[in-house]
C-alpha positions as CSV (number, residue, x, y, z in Angstrom):
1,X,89.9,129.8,79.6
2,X,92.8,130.9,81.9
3,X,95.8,132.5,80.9
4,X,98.9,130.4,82.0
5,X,101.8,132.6,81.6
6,X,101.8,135.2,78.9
7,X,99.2,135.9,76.6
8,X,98.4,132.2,75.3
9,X,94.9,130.9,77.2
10,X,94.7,127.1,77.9
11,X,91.2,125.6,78.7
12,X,91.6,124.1,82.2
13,X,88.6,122.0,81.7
14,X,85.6,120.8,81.1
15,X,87.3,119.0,78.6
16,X,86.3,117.4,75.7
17,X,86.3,113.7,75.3
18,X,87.2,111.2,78.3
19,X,88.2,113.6,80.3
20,X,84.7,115.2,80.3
21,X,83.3,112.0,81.2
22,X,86.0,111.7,84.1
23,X,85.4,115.0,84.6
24,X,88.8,116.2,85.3
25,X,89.7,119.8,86.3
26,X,92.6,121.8,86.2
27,X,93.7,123.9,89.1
28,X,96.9,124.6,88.6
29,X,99.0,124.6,85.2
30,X,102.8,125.4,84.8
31,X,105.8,123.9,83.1
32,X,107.0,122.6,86.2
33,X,103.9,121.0,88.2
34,X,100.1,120.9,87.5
35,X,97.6,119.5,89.4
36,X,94.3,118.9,88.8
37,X,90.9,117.4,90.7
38,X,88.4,114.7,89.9
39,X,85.3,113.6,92.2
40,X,85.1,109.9,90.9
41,X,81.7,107.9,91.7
42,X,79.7,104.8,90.2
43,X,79.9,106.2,86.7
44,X,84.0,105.5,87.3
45,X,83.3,102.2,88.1
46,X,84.5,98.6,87.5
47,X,82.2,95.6,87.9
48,X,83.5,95.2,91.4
49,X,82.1,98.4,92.4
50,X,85.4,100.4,92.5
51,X,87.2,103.2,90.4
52,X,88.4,101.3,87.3
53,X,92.1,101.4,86.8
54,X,91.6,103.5,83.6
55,X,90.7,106.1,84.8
56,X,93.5,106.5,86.6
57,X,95.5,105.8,83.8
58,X,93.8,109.0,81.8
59,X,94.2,111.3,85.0
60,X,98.0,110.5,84.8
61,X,98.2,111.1,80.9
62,X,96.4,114.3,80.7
63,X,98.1,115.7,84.2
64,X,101.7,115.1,82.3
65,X,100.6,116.1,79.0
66,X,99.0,119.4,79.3
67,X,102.6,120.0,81.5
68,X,104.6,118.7,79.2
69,X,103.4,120.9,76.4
70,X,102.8,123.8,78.6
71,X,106.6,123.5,78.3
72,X,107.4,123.3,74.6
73,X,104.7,125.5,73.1
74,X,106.9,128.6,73.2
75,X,109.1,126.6,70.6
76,X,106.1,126.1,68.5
77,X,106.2,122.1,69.3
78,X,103.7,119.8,70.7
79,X,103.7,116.4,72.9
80,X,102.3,113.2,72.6
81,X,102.5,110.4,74.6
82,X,104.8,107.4,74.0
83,X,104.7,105.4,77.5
84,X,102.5,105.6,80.3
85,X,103.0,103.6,83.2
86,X,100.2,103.7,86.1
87,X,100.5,101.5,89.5
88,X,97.4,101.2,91.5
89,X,97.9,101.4,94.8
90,X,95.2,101.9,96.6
91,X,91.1,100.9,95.9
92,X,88.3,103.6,95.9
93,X,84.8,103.8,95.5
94,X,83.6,107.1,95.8
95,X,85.5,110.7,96.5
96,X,87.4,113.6,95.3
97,X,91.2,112.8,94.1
98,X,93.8,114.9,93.7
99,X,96.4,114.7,90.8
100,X,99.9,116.0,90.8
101,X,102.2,116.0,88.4
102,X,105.8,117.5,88.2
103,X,108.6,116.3,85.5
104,X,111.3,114.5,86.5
105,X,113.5,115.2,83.1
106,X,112.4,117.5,80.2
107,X,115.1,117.1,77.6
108,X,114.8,118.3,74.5
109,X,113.5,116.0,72.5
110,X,111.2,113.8,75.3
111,X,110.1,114.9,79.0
112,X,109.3,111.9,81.6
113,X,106.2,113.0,84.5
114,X,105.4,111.9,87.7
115,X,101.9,112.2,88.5
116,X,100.8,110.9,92.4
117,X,96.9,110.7,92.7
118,X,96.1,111.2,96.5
119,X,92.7,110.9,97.8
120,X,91.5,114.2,99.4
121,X,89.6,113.1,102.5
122,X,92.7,111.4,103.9
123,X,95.8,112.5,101.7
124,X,96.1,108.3,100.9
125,X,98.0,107.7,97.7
126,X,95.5,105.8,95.3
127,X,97.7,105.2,91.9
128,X,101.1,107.1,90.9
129,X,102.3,107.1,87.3
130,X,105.0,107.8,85.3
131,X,104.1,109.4,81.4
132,X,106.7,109.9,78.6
133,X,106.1,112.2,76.1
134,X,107.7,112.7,72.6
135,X,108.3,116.5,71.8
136,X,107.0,116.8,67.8
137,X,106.1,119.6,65.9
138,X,102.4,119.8,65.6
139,X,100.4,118.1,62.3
140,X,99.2,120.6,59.4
């Protein structure tokens, strides 16, 4: 656990769940950019041998989300996600990727992310998403 500014402590991974299995960390956490690693291989794989489109797709929804509610939890208020768009740009087989994210609006009720997934070896933009999220207050 790490504590992201303040006293409340965020796990920035091992997560639970797919991201464990994608094995996405979190390196850096704020309410205005995160980013976050993930060293993809055959277990990421489609059955053409490269990193499946989904994955990228989770990267891009976990990136904006823990942002989005590193933003609202001081108002006691949660995010979910109602749209996530993900473009892939660029194939991969193997290699570390590196996911930023930074909002582009945070209203008051919904926030809108842009997370860019570059490849680390070269810097190459591999897939670039945009995530929506719903502000709500959180579920008894």
């Amino acid at each position: 656990m790490s504590t992201i500014g303040g006293d409340t402590e965020f796990p920035l991974g091992p997560f639970p769940g797919l991201d464990a299995h994608i094995g996405l960390l979190i390196d850096e956490l704020t309410p205005d950019r995160v980013v976050g690693h993930a060293d993809l291989g055959p277990q990421h794989h489609q059955p053409f041998g490269i990193v499946h489109g989904g994955v990228y797709c989770s990267i891009v929804e976990t990136i904006g989300s823990m942002g989005g509610s590193v933003a609202v939890r001081d108002e006691g208020r949660v995010v979910v996600g109602v749209n996530n768009n993900t473009h892939f740009l660029a194939s991969l087989s193997e290699g570390r990727v590196i996911a930023v994210g930074t909002p582009i609006v945070r209203g008051r009720t919904q926030q809108l992310w842009s997370v860019d997934i570059t490849r680390e070896s070269d810097g190459r933009l591999v897939a670039t998403g945009q995530l929506r999220l719903q502000a709500i207050e959180p579920r008894a």
